[in-house]
DRENRO-286491 format. One record per atom (N, C-alpha, C, CB): x, y, z. Coordinates in steps of 0.2 Angstrom, whole numbers, plus 2048, in hexadecimal, padded with zeros to 3 digits. Glycine has a CB too. Layout:
// DRENRO-286491
XYZ ...
// end
This chain:
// DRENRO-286491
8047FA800 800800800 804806800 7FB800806 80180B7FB 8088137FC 8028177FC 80F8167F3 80481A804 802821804 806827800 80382280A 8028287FD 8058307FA 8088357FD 8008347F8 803836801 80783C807 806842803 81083C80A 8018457FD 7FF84A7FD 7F984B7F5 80684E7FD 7F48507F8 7EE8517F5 7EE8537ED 7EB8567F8 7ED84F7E8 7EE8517E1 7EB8587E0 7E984C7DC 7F085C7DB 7EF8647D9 7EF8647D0 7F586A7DC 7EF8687CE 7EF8697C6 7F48687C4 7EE86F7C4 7F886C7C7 80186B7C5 8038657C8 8068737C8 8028617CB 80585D7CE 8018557CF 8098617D4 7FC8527C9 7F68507CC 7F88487CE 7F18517C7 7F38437D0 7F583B7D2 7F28387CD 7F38397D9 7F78337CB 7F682D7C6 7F282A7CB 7FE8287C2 7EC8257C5 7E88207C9 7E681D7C2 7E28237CE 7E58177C3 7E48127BE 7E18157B8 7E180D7C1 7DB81A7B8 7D681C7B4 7D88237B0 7CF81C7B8 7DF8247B4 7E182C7B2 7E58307B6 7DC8307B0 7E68357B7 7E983B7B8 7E183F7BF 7EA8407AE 7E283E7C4 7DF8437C7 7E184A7CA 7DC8407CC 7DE84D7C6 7DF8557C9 7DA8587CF 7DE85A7C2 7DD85E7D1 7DA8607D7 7DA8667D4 7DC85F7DD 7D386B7D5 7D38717D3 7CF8747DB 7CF8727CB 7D587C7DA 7D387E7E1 7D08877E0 7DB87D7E7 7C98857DE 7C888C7DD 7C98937E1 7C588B7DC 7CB8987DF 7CE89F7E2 7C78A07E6 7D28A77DC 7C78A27EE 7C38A67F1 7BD89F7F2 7C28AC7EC 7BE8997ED 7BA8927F1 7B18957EC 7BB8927FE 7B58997E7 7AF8977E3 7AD8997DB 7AA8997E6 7AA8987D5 7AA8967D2 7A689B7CE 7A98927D2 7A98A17CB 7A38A47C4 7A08A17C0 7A58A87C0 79C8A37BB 7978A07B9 79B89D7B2 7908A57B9 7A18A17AF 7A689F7AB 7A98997AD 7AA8A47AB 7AD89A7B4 7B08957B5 7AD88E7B5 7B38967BA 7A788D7BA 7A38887B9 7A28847B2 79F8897BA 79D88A7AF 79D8877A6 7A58827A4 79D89179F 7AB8897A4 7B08867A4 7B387D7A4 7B28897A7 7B287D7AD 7B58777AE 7AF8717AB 7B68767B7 7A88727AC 7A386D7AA 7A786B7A3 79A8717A8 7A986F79D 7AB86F797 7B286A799 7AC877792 7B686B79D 7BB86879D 7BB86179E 7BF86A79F 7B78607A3 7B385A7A8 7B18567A3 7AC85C7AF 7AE85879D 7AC855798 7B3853791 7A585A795 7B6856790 7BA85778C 7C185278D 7BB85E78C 7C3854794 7CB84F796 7C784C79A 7D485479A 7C384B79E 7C18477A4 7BD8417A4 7BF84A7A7 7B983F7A8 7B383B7A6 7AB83D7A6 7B38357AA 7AC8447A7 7A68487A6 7A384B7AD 7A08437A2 7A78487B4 7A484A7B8 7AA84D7BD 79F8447BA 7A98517C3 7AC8557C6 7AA8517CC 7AB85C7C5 7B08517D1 7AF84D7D9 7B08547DD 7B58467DC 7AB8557E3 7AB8577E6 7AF8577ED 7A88587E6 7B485B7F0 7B78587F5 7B685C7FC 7BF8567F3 7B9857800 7B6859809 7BB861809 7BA851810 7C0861805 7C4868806 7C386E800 7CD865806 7BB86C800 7B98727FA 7BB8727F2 7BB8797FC 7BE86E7F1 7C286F7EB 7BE86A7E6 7CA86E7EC 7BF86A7E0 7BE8657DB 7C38617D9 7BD8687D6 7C085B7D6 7C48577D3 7C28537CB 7C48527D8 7C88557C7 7C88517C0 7C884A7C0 7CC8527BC 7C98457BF 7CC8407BE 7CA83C7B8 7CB83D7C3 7D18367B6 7D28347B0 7D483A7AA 7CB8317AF 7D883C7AC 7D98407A5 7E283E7A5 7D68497A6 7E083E79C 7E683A79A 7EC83F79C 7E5837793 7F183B79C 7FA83F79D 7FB843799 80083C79D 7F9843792 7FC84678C 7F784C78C 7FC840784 7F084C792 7EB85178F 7EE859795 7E184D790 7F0854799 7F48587A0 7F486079E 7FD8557A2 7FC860799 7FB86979A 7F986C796 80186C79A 7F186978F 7ED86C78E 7E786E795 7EB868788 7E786B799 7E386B79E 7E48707A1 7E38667A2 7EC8737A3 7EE8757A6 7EC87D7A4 7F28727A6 7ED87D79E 7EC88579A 7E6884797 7F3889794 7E0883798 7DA884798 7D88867A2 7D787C795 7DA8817A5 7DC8857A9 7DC88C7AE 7DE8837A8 7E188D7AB 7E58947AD 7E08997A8 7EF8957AB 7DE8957A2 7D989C79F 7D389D7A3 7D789C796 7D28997A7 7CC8997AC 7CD89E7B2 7C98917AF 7D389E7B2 7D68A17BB 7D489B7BF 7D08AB7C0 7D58947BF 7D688E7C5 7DB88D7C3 7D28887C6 7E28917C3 7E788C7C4 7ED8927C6 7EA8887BC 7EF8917CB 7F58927CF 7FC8947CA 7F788B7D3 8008977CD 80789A7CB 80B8937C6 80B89D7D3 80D88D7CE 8108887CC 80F8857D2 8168887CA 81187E7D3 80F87A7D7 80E87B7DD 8118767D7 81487E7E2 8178807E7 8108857EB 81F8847E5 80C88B7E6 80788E7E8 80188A7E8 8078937E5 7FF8867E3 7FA8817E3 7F987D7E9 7FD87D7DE 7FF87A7EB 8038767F2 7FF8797F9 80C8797F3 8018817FA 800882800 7F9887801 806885801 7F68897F8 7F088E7FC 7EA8877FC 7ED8987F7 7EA885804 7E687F808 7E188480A 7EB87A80E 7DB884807 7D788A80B 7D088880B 7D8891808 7CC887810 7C7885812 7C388B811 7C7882818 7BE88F810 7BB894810 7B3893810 7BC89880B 7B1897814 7AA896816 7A689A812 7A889681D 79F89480E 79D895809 79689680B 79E891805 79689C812 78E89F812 7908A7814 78889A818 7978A9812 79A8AE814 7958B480E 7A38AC813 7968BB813 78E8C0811 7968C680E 7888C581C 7908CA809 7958D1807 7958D480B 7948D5802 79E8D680D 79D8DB812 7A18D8819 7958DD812 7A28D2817 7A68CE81D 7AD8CE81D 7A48C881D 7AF8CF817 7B78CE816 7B88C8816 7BB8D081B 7B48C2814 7B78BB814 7BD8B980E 7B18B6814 7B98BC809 7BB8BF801 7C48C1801 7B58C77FF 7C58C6803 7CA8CA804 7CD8C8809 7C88CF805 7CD8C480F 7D18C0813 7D48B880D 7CB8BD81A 7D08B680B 7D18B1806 7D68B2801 7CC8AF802 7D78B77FD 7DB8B97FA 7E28BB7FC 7D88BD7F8 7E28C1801 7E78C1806 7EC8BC809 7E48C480B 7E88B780A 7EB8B180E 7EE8AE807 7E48AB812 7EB8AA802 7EE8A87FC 7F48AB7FA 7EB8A87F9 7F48B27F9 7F98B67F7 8008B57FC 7F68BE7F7 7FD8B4803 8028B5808 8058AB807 7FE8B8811 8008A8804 8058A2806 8088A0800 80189C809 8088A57F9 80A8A47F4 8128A27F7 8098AA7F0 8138AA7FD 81C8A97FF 81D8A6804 81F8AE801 8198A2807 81B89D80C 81E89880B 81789B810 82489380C 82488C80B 827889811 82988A805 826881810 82887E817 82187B818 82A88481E 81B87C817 81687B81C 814871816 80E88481C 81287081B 811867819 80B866814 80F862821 80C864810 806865808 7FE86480C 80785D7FF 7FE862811 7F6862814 7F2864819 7F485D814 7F886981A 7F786F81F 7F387581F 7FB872820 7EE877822 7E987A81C 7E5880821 7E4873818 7E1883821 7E088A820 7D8889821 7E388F819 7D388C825 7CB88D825 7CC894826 7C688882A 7C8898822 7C489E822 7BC89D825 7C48A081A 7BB89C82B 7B589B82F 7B28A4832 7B8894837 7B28A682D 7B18AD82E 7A88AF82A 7B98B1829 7A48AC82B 79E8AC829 7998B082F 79D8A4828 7928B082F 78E8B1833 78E8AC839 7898B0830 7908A4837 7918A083C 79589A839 78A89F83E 79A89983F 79F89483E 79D88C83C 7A2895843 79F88A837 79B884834 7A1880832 79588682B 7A7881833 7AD87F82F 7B1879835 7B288882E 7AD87983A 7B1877841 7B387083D 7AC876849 7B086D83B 7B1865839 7B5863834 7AB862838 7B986982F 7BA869829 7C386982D 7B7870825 7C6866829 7CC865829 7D086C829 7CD861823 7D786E82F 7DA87782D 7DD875833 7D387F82D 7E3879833 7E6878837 7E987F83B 7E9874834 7E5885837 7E6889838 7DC88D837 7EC88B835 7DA89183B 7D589183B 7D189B83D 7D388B840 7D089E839 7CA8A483B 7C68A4839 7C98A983A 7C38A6841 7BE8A5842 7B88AB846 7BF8A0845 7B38AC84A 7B08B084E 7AE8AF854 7AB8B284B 7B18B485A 7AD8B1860 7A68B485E 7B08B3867 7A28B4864 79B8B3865 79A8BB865 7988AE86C 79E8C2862 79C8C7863 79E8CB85D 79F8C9868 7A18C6858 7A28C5852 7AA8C5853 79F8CA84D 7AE8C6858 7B58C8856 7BB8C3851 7B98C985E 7BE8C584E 7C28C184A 7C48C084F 7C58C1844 7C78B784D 7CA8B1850 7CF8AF84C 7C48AB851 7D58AF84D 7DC8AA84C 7DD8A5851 7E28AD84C 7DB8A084E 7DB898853 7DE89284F 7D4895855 7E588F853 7E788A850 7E3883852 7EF88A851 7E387F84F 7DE87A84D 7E2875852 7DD877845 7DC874858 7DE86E85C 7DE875868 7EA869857 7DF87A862 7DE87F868 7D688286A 7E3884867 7D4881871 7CD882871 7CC88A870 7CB880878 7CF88D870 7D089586F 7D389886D 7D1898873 7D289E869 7D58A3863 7D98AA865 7CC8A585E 7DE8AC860 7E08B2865 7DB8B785F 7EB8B5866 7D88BC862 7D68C385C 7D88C785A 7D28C685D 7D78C7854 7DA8CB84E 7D68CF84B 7DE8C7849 7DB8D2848 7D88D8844 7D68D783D 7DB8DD843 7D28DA839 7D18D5831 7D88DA82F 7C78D782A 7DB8DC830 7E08DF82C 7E68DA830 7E18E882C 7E78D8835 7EC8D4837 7EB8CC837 7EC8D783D 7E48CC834 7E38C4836 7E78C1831 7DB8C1834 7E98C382B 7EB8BD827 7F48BD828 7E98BF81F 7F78C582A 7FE8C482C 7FF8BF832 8018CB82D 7FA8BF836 7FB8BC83D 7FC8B483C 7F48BF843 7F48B2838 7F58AB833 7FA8A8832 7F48AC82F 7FD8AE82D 8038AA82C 8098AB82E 8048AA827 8088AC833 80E8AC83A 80D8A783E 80F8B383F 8098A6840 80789F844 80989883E 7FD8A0845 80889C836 80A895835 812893834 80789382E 815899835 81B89A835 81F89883C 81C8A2833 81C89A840 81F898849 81D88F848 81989E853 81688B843 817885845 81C88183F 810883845 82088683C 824880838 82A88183D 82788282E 82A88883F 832889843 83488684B 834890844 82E88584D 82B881853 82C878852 821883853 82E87684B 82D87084B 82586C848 82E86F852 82386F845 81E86B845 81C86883F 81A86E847 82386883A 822866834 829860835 82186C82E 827859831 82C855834 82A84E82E 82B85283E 83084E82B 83184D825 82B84C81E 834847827 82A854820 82585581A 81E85681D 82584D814 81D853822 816855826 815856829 813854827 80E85782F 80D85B835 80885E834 81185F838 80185F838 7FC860839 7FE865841 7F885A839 7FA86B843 7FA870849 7F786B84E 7F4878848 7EF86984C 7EE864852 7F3860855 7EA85F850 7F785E851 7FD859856 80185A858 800854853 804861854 807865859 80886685F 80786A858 80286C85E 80086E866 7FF86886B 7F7873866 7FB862869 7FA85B86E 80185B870 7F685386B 80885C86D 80E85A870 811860875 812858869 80F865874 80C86B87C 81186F877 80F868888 812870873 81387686E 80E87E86F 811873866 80E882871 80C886873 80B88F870 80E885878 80888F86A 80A895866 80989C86B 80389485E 80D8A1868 80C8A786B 8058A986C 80F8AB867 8058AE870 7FD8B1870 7FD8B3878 7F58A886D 7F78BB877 7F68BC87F 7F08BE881 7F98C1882 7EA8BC87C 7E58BE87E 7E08B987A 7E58C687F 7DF8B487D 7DB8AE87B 7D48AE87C 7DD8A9880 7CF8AF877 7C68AD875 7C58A7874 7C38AF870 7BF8A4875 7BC8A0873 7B78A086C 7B889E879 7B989B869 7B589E862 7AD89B864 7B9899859 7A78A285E 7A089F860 79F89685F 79B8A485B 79A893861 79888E860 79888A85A 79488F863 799886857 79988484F 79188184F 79F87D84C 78D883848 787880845 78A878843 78488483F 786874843 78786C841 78686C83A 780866845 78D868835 78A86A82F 78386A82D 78D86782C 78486E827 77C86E824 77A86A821 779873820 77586B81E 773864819 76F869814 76C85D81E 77086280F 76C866808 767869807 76B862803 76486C803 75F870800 75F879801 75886D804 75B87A806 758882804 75A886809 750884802 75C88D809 761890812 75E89680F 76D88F815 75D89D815 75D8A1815 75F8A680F 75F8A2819 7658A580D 76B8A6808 76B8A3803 7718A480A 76989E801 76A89A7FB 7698937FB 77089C7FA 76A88F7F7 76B8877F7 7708837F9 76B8857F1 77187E7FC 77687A7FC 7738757F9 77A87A802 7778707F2 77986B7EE 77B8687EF 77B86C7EA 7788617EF 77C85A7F2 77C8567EB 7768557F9 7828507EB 78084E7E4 7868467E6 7848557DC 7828427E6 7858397EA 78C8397E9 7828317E6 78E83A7F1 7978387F0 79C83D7EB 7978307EB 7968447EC 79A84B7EA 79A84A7E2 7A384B7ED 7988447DE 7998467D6 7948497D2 7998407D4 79784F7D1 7958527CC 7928527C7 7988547CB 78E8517C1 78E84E7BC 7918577B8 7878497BB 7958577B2 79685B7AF 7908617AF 7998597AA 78C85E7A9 78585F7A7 7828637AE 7818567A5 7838617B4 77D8637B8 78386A7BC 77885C7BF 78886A7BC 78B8717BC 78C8767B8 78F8707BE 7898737B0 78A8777AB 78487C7AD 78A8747A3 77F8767AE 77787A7AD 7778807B4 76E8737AF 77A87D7BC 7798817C2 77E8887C1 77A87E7C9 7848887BC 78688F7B8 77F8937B7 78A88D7B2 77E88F7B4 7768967AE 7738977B3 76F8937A7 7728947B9 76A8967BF 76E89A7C3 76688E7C3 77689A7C6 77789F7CA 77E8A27C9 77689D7D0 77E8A87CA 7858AB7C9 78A8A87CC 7858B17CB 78B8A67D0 7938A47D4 79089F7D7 7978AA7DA 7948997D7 7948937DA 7998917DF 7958917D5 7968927E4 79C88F7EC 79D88A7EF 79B8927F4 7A58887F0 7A587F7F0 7A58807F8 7AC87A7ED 7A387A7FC 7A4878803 7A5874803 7A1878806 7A987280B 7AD86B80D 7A686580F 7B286E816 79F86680E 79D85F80D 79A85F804 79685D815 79E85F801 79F85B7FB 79785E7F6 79F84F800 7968637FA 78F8677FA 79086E7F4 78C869804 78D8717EE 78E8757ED 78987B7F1 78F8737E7 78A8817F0 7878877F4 78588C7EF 78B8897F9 77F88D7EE 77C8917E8 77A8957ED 77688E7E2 77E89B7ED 77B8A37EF 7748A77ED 77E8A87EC 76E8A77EF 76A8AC7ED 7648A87E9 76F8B27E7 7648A27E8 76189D7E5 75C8997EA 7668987E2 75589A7E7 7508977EC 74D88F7EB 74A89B7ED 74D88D7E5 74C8887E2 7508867DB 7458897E0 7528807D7 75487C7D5 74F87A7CF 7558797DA 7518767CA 74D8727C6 75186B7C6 74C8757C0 74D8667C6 75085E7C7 75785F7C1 7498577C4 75C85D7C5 76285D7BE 7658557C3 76A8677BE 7698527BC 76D84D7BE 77084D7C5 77384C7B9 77284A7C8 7748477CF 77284D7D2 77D8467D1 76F8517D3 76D8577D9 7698567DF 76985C7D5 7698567E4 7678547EA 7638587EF 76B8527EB 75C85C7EE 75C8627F4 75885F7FB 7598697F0 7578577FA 755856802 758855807 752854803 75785880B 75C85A812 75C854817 759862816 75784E816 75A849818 75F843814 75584781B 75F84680F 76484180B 76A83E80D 766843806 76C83A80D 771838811 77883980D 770830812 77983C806 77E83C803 786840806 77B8407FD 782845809 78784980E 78C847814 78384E811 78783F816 78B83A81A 78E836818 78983781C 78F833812 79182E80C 79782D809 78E82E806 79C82C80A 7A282D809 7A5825804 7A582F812 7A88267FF 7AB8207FC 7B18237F8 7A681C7F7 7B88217F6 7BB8227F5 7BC81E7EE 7BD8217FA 7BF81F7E8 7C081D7E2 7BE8147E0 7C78207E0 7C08137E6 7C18097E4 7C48097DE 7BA8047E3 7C38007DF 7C57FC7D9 7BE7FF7D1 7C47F17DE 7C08007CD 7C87FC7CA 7CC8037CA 7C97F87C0 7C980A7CB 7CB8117C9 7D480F7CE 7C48187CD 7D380F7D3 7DB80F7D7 7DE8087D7 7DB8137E1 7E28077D7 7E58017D7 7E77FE7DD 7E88017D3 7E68037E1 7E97FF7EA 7E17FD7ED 7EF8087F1 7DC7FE7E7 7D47FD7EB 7D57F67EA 7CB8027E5 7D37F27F1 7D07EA7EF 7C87E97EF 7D27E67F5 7C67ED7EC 7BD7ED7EC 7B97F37E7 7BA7EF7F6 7B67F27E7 7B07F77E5 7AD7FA7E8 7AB7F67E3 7AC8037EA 7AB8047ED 7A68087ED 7AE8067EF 7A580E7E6 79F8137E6 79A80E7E5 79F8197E0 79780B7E3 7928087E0 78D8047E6 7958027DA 7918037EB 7927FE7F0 78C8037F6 79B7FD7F3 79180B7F7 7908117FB 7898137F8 7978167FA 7888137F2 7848177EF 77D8127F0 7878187E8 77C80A7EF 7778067F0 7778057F8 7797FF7EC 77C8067FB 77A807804 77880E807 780806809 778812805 77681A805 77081A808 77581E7FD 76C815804 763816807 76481280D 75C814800 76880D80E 76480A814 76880F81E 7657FF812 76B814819 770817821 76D81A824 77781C821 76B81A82B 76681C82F 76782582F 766818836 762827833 765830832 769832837 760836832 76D836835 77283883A 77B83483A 76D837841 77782F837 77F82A837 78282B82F 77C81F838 78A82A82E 78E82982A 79282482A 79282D82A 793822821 79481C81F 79981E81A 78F81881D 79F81A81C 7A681B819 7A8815815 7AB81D81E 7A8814810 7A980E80A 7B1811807 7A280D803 7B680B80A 7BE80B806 7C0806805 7C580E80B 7C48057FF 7C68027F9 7CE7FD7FE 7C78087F1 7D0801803 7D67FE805 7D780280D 7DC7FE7FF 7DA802811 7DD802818 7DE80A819 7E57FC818 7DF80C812 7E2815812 7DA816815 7E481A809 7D6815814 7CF819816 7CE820812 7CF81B81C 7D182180C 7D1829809 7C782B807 7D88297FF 7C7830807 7C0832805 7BF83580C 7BB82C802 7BF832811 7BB838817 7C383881C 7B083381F 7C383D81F 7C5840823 7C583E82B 7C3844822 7BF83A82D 7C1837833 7BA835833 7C583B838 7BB82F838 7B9827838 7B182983A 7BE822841 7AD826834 7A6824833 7A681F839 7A582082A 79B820839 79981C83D 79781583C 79681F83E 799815833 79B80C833 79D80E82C 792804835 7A480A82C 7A9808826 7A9803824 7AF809827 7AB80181F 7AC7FB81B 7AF7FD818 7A77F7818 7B67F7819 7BD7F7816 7C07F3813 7C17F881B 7BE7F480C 7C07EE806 7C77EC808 7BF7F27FD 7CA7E3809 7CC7DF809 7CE7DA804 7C97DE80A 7D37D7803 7D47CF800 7CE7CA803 7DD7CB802 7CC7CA806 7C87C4809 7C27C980A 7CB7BF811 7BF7CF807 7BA7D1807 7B87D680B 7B77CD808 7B37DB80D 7B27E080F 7B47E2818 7AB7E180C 7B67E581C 7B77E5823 7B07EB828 7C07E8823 7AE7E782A 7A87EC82E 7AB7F0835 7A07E6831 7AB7F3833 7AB7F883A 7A67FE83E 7B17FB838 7A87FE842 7A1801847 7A380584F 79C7F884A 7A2808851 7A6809856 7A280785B 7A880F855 7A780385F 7A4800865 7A07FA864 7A080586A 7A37F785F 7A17ED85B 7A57ED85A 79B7EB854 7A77E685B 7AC7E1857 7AE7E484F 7A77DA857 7B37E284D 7B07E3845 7B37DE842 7B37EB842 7AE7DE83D 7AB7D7838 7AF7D6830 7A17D8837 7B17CF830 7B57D382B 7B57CD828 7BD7D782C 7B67CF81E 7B57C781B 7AE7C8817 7B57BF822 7AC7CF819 7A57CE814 7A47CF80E 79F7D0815 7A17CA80C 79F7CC805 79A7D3802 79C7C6802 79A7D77FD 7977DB7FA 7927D97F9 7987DC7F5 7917D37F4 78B7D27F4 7837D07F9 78C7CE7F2 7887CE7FF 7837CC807 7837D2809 7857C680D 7857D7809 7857DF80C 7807E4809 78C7E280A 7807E1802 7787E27FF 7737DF800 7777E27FA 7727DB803 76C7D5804 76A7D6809 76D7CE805 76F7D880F 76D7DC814 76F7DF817 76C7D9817 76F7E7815 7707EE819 76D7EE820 76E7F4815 7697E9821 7687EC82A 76D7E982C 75F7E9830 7717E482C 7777E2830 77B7E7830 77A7DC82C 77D7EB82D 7837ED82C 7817F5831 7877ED823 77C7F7830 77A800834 7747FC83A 77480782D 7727F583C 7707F6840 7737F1846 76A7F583F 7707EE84D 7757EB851 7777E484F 7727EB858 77C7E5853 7817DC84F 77A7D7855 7917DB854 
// end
């Protein structure tokens, strides 16, 4: 088994059996109505017609051939989604929150921060940045290892990730202070042969500068699909896109915002029309559903996995998450589902937390009977 040890980008993308996957990270975490059209055309053209949505906001191509690469590339850059060169690609890791209002500066902090991490290096390729600078903090659960945010009076918050409390900053100081914190965590040690996360830092009693400590306001429980005050949020199984249906939600709204559950975020939009994979009911379980490429797409997959995820969808009770991996890495979620199945040589591995776990099953009896697997042993 090879761990990579880092997140496919444009300039620098991962071979997998079916092709070339790229990662596209759009500026500011969202999409004009050009760019969308754009990528829909390309998704069709070098890809397989459909775009993956990922837990860290960004997009994904995949299958696109090696020889198509640096046409990809400069179609690309004529869109504005593509980076200087790899090294910038690399580091601007940036979670932004996609119910942010005009007039908040979330915009203008985003940019500032990218610009600033154009000149940073050192920091470990999956070290990464949330902009939780919205009406209300939604970002808690999203991956960052550096975090602003609001206390409960609105004050901006600079909080490293894994610390319960933030020092306050100023929107003019927030982003130099940012990236000084990330600067005291490479020089502190916290990067070690290529990697390192703040959480683990700090748990090793690393202790960043700071004299006047807040508590950030309380986080909302992610959302769920359909219709918000603001706008829509877009669910679509297992984050896939179909080209076609992000061509058509270009024409229905001006800017398109991605978010860390795999959910797109239409601004200003109160209703929908039925398009390919689109999802606006808010008990749907899609936003829980996690699967990872499998067999045959990766070649380290010992199983099948979307097809699997997608036919057990309907039987996951509510509230609960179901993580389907093709091998031992677990890639696709971020941390541990409330029941996994972990494709095997001798068949699928059940896991559960606080049960035994069951291992040796077959696919096919996993479909025969889903109460086994989400209800009690």
């Amino acid at each position: 088994m090879t761990i990579k040890g880092w997140c496919p980008g444009a300039h620098r993308p991962m071979a997998a059996e079916d092709g070339l996957i790229l990662r596209i990270r759009p500026p500011q975490g969202r999409l004009s109505r050009e760019q969308a059209h754009g990528l829909a055309r390309l998704a069709e053209t070098y890809g397989q017609g459909v775009l993956a949505l990922t837990t860290r906001a960004n997009l994904q191509l995949r299958g696109i051939a090696p020889a198509a690469h640096a046409m990809l590339l400069d179609e690309l850059a004529a869109l504005s989604l593509l980076d200087a060169d790899e090294a910038t690609e690399r580091t601007r890791n940036i979670a932004i929150t996609p119910f942010w209002q005009a007039g908040d500066g979330t915009p203008d902090l985003a940019t500032a921060l990218a610009e600033g991490l154009a000149g940073l290096h050192g920091l470990p390729a999956k070290f990464g940045f949330a902009l939780d600078t919205g009406p209300a903090p939604v970002l808690a659960q999203t991956s960052a290892d550096i975090r602003l945010e609001r206390a409960t009076d609105g004050t901006l918050l600079l909080r490293p990730d894994g610390a319960a409390q933030g020092q306050p900053v100023s929107p003019e100081g927030a982003v130099p202070q940012a990236l000084a914190l990330a600067q005291w965590f490479i020089a502190s040690g916290g990067v070690k042969e290529g990697r390192g996360r703040m959480r683990a830092h700090l748990a090793t009693g690393h202790t960043p500068p700071g004299q006047t400590w807040l508590p950030p306001a309380a986080p909302l429980p992610p959302p769920v699909p359909g219709p918000r005050a603001d706008g829509l949020l877009a669910a679509f199984a297992l984050g896939e896109l179909p080209a076609a249906t992000l061509a058509a939600l270009a024409d229905l709204a001006p800017e398109l915002r991605l978010t860390p559950w795999r959910m797109l975020f239409l601004p200003g939009l109160a209703a929908l029309p039925a398009l390919r994979g689109l999802n606006l009911d808010p008990a749907s379980p899609w936003p829980r559903v996690f699967a990872c490429t499998g067999a045959p797409g990766c070649a380290q997959a010992l199983g099948e996995t979307r097809a699997l995820a997608k036919a057990l969808a309907a039987h996951l009770p509510a509230g609960q998450s179901l993580h389907v991996s093709g091998c031992a890495k677990s890639c696709a979620h971020p941390a541990p589902a409330d029941t996994t199945l972990i494709a095997t040589e001798t068949g699928f591995t059940l896991n559960r937390p606080g049960t035994p776990a069951r291992t040796g099953l077959d696919p096919a009896a996993l479909l025969r009977h889903p109460e086994a697997i989400f209800g009690p042993d």
